[in-house]
C-alpha positions in Angstrom: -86.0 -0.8 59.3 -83.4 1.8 60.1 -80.5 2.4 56.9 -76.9 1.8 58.8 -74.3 3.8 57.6 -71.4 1.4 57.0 -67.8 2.4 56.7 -65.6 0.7 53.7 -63.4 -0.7 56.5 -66.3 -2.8 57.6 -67.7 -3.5 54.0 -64.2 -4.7 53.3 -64.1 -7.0 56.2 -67.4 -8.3 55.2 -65.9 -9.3 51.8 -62.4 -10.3 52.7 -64.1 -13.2 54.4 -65.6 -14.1 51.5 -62.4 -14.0 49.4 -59.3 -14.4 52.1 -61.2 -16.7 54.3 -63.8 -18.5 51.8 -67.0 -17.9 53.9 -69.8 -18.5 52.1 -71.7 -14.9 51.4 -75.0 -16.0 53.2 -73.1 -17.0 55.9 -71.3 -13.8 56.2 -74.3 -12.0 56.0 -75.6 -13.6 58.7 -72.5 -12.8 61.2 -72.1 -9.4 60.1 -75.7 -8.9 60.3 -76.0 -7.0 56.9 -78.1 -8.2 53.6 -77.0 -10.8 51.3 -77.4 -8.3 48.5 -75.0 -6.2 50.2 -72.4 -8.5 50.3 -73.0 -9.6 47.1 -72.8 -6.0 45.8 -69.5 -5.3 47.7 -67.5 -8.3 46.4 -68.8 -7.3 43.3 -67.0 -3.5 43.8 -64.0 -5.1 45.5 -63.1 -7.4 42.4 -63.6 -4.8 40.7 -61.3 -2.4 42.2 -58.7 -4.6 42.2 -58.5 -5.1 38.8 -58.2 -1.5 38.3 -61.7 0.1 38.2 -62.6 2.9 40.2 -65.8 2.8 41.5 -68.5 6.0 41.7 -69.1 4.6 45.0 -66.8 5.0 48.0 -64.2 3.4 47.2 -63.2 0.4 49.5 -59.4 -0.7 48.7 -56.7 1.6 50.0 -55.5 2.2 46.4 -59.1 2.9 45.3 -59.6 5.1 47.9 -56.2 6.9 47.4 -57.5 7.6 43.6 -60.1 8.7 44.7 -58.9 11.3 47.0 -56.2 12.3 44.2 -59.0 12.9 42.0 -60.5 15.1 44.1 -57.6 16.9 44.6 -56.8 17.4 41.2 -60.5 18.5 40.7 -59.9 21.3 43.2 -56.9 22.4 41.8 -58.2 23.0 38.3 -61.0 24.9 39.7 -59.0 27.2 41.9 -56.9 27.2 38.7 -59.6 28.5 36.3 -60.5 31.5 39.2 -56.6 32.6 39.4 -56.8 33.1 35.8 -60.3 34.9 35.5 -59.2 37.0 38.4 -55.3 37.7 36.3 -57.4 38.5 33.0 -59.3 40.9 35.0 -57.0 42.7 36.9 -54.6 43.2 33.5 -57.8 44.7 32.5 -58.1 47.2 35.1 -54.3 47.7 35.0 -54.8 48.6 31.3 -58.0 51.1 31.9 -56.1 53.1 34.9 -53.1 54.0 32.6 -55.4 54.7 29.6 -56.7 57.7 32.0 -53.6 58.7 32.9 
């Protein structure tokens, strides 16, 4: 059997008809035509997301997924952060060395 790829639009979907709508999980298993233990998994991760835990996984509530993007972004910027000042470091170096020969 083939792995689908599944968006967190769909996944949260899946689980708001469990919560909103009170479909039973089998049920919407069934329908959406995805495993129980998926479903199961993914209200899991939505409960927990909104109650303030961000997941490792793809996040699928808009807030989650807004930390998550904010994290990366913040990642990103303390990397390019850490280069700016190796590269600073060593051209005060080199700055230094020319007027030492001069």
């Amino acid at each position: 059997m083939s792995k689908k790829i599944l968006s967190s639009e769909y996944k949260r979907e899946c689980v708001e008809l469990v919560i909103v709508h009170g479909h039973r999980q089998k049920e919407v298993a069934a329908t959406m035509e995805v495993g129980l233990f998926s479903i199961q998994r993914w209200v899991t991760q939505y409960r927990k997301e909104q109650s303030g835990v961000t997941p490792k996984a793809t996040a699928m509530t808009l807030e989650q997924q807004r930390i998550q993007e904010l994290e990366k972004q913040v990642k990103q910027l303390q990397s390019d952060n850490a280069l700016l000042k190796k590269a600073s470091a060593f051209f005060a170096m080199e700055m230094n060395n020319g007027n030492k020969l001069r």
